[in-house]
TORTITI-870281 format. One record per residue (C-alpha): x negated, y, z. Coordinates in steps of 0.2 Angstrom, whole numbers, plus 5000, padded with zeros to 4 digits. Example, Ala and Ser with C-alpha at 12.3 -4.5 7.8 and 13.67 -1.06 7.14 Angstrom:
# residues 2
493849785039;493249955036;
This chain:
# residues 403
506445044898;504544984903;503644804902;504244784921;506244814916;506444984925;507545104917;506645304912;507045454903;505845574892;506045754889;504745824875;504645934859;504046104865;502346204868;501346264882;499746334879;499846274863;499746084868;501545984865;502245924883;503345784890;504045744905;504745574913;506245534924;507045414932;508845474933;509545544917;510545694925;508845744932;508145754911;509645804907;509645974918;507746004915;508145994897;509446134898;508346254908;506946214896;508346254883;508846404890;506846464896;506446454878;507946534871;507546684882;505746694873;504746614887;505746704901;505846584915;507346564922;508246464937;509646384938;510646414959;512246444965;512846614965;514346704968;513946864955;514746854938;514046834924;514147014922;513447044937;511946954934;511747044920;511647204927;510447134940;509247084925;509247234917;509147344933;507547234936;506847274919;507047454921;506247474937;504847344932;503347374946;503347554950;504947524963;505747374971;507647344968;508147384986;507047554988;508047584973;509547554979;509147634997;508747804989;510447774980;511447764994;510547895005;510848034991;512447964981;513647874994;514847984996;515348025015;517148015018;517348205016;516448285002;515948465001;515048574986;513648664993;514348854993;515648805002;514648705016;513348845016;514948965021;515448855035;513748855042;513649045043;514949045054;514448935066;512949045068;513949195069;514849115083;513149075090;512849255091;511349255080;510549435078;511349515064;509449525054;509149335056;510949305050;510449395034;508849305031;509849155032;511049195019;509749255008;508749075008;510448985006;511149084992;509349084982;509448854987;511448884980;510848964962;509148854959;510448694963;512148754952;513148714969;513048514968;514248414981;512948434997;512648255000;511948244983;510548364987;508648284986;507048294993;506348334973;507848454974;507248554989;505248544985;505548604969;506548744976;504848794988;503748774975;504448904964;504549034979;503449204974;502449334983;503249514981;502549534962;503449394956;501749314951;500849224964;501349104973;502449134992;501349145008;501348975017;502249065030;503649095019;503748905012;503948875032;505148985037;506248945019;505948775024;506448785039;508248875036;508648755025;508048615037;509248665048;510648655038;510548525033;510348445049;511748525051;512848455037;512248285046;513048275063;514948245066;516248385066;518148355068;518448545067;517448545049;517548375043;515748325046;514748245042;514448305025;512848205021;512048045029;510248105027;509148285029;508348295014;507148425019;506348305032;505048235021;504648405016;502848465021;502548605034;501048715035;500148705052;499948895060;498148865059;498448835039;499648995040;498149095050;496849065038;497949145025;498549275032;497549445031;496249485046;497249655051;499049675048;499349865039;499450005049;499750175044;498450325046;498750455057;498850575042;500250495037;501250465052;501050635054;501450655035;503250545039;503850625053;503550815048;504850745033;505950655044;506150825055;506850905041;507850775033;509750765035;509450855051;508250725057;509350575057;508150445057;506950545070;507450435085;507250275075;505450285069;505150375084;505450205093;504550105080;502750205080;502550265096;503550125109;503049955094;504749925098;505549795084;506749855073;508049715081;507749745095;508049955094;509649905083;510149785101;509649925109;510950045102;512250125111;511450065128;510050205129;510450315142;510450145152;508850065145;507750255142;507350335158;506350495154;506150545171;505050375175;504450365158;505050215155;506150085143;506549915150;506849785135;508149675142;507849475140;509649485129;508749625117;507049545117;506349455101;505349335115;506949325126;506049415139;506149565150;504749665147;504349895152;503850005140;502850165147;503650325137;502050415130;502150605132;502050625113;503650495112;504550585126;504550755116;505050675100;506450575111;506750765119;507450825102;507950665092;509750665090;510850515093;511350385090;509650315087;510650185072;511650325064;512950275048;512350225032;510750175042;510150015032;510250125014;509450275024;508050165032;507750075014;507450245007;506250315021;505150125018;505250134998;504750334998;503150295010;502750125005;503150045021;502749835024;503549755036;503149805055;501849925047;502650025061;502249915076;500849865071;500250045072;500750055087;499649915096;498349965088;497950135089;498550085108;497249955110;496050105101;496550225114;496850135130;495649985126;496549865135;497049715125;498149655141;499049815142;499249835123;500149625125;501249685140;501849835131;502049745112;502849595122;501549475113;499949375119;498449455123;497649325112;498649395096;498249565101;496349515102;496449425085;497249555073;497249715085;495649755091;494449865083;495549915068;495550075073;494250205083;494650285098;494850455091;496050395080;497050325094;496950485103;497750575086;499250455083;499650475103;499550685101;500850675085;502250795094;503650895086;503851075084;505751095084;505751295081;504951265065;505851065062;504051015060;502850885066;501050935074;499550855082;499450945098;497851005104;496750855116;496750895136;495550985144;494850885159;494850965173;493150975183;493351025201;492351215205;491351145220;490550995205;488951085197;487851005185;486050995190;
C-alpha cells in the first residue's frame, strides 16, 4: 500500500540485460499471471512464450513447437504443410505407379496412337518406373521427376541427353501425369491431385536449335548405292521396297508402316505418283509425292509387302550393319532433292515440311552432281544388283547450230 492508501502489487527477482527488473500492479491476478509467464519464459531458457486459448492438446502444441524448430527460416509451416498435402494426401483410390502407367497405355491404344509413338511412350514410363522403385503415383515429386531428366544420357552413355530429348521425356511423362489428375469412374481417378512435372523446365525450340547439328546426316551416294546392291541380294530382297521408300520418296518410316497393305491404292506408277493421306501423315496432312524414275524401277521389282514378317529385327539389322541415325534416310532424300532440283519449295511439298526447315538444314549440303548420282541409283535385276545408270543425253534439235 502507498502514502495515499492505494492498494499495489510488485513482481521482481529476474534479469534482463543484465540489470534486475520489477514491475507494478494494481490487481493481484494481473502479477499473479505475469509472474507465471515470467516463470515459465525463464524455465524455457529465455524462450518467450504466450499464454491464449487454444483448442490443441498439450501434445498437440507440442508438435507444433517442434515442427517450427525443425523448419526454422528456410520454410514457413504452411508451405510445409502445403507440399505435404500436394505429394502425401492420399486420393481416395490409391494406385502404385506400374500399374497407373499400364492403364494409361491403354487409353492411348484406344486413342489410336501410331504403333511407334506407343513404343516411345512405354519406353520413358518404364525407365521413370525403374529410377522411382514403382512408389504409389500420388507420392511422385517434382525432385523425383528432375532428378529422373537429369540423369538422361546421349547414345554413349556419357554426355549428357540433347535438350530435345529432356523435352520430349518431359513431355510423356507431363502427360501422364495430367493424366492421373483428371476424374475417371471407369479407372478410379483421380490418382493424384497435382502434375508434378508442371514446375519442370522446358527448353525453347530456339535453345533446342542452337544445339542441334547445322546438317542432319545424310548418306553418300556411294554408300546408298553400297546398301541397296546388299539389299538386292539379301533374303531375296525383302527389305528392297522399304528403303526404297525411305531414300528415294523421304517418306517416314511411320508413315510407310501406315502405309502398308494400301499400296496399290496410294502408288500409282502410271502417274508417277504416291498420295500420303492426312490419316497416314506425320503432319495430319495430305500431301503427293512425284515417283522418280530411279524409284519407279526399284518399285518395278521390289517384292511385297513393303513391311514383311519379322520386319523390326530385319530393319534393326540393316541400321546396325551400315550405321544408320535416325531419318538418315529422309534426310538424304531432301537434300540431294534440293541439290538436284534446287527448289527449296518443291523439296518442302515433297518432304511435307516447311520451306523454312528445308532452307535451315537442307540447302547446300550437297552439290548438284551428287544429287544427280543418288536420283540415277537403279537396280539391275538379271544380275540382283544395284547400278548408277548412265546421266541423259540432252537432246539438241538438228535445225539448232552453234555459231
Amino acid at each position: 500500500m502507498d502514502s495515499k492508501g492505494y492498494s499495489s502489487y510488485l513482481v521482481q527477482g529476474w534479469k534482463e540485460n543484465g540489470k534486475w527488473q520489477r514491475k507494478q500492479y494494481s490487481k493481484l491476478e494481473k502479477a499473479e499471471a505475469f509472474a507465471a509467464l515470467k516463470r515459465v519464459e525463464l524455465k524455457n531458457e529465455g524462450r518467450k512464450q504466450r499464454l491464449m486459448l487454444c483448442p490443441l492438446t498439450d501434445d498437440q502444441l507440442d508438435q507444433a513447437v517442434k515442427a517450427f524448430d525443425r523448419l526454422g527460416s528456410t520454410y514457413t509451416l504452411d508451405e510445409a504443410l502445403e507440399f505435404f498435402l500436394r505429394h502425401h494426401r492420399p486420393p481416395e483410390f490409391t494406385i502404385r505407379l506400374r500399374d497407373a502407367m499400364a492403364l494409361y497405355r491403354d487409353d492411348r491404344e484406344r486413342d489410336a496412337i501410331r504403333e511407334r509413338s506407343l513404343k516411345g511412350i512405354k519406353s520413358v514410363l518404364d525407365q521413370f518406373l525403374r529410377e522411382t522403385d514403382n512408389p504409389l503415383t500420388h507420392e511422385v515429386t517434382a525432385q523425383a521427376v528432375e532428378k529422373f531428366l537429369r540423369g538422361l544420357r546421349a547414345k554413349d552413355g556419357t554426355n549428357k541427353a540433347t535438350r530435345k530429348t529432356w523435352n520430349n521425356y518431359r513431355n510423356i511423362l507431363h502427360s501422364f501425369f495430367e493424366w492421373s489428375t483428371v476424374a475417371d469412374v471407369a479407372s478410379n481417378r483421380p490418382f493424384a491431385f497435382e502434375n508434378p512435372v508442371t514446375t519442370i523446365r522446358k527448353f525453347s525450340a530456339r535453345q533446342v536449335r542452337e544445339e542441334q547439328e547445322a546438317k542432319p546426316a545424310t548418306t553418300s551416294p556411294e554408300d546408298v548405292l553400297r546398301l541397296f546392291r546388299a539389299l538386292s541380294r539379301w533374303k531375296g530382297g525383302v527389305m528392297l521396297r522399304y528403303y526404297a521408300l525411305l531414300y528415294f520418296a523421304g517418306l517416314r518410316p511411320g508413315e510407310i508402316e501406315r502405309m502398308n497393305g494400301q499400296e496399290k491404292a496410294l502408288v500409282n506408277l502410271k502417274t508417277k505418283t504416291i498420295t500420303i493421306p492426312a490419316k497416314v501423315s506425320k503432319t495430319g496432312h495430305e500431301r503427293h509425292v512425284t515417283i522418280s524414275n530411279n524409284l519407279a524401277a526399284w518399285l518395278q521389282i521390289a517384292p511385297l509387302p513393303t513391311i514383311p514378317t519379322n520386319f523390326d529385327r530385319m530393319a534393326k539389322m540393316v541400321r546396325k550393319h551400315f550405321k544408320l541415325d535416325h531419318d538418315e534416310a529422309r534426310h538424304s532424300f531432301i537434300s540431294y532433292h534440293v541439290a538436284l532440283h534446287r527448289s527449296v519449295g518443291d523439296a518442302a511439298l515433297q518432304a511435307g515440311n516447311s520451306e523454312s526447315i528445308v532452307r535451315r538444314h537442307y540447302l547446300n549440303a550437297h552439290s548438284r552432281e551428287e544429287g544427280s548420282t543418288f536420283f540415277r541409283i537403279v537396280p539391275e535385276p538379271a544380275r540382283r544388283q544395284a547400278v548408277i545408270a548412265p546421266e541423259p543425253e540432252i537432246d539438241v534439235p538438228s535445225h539448232l547450230k552453234a555459231v
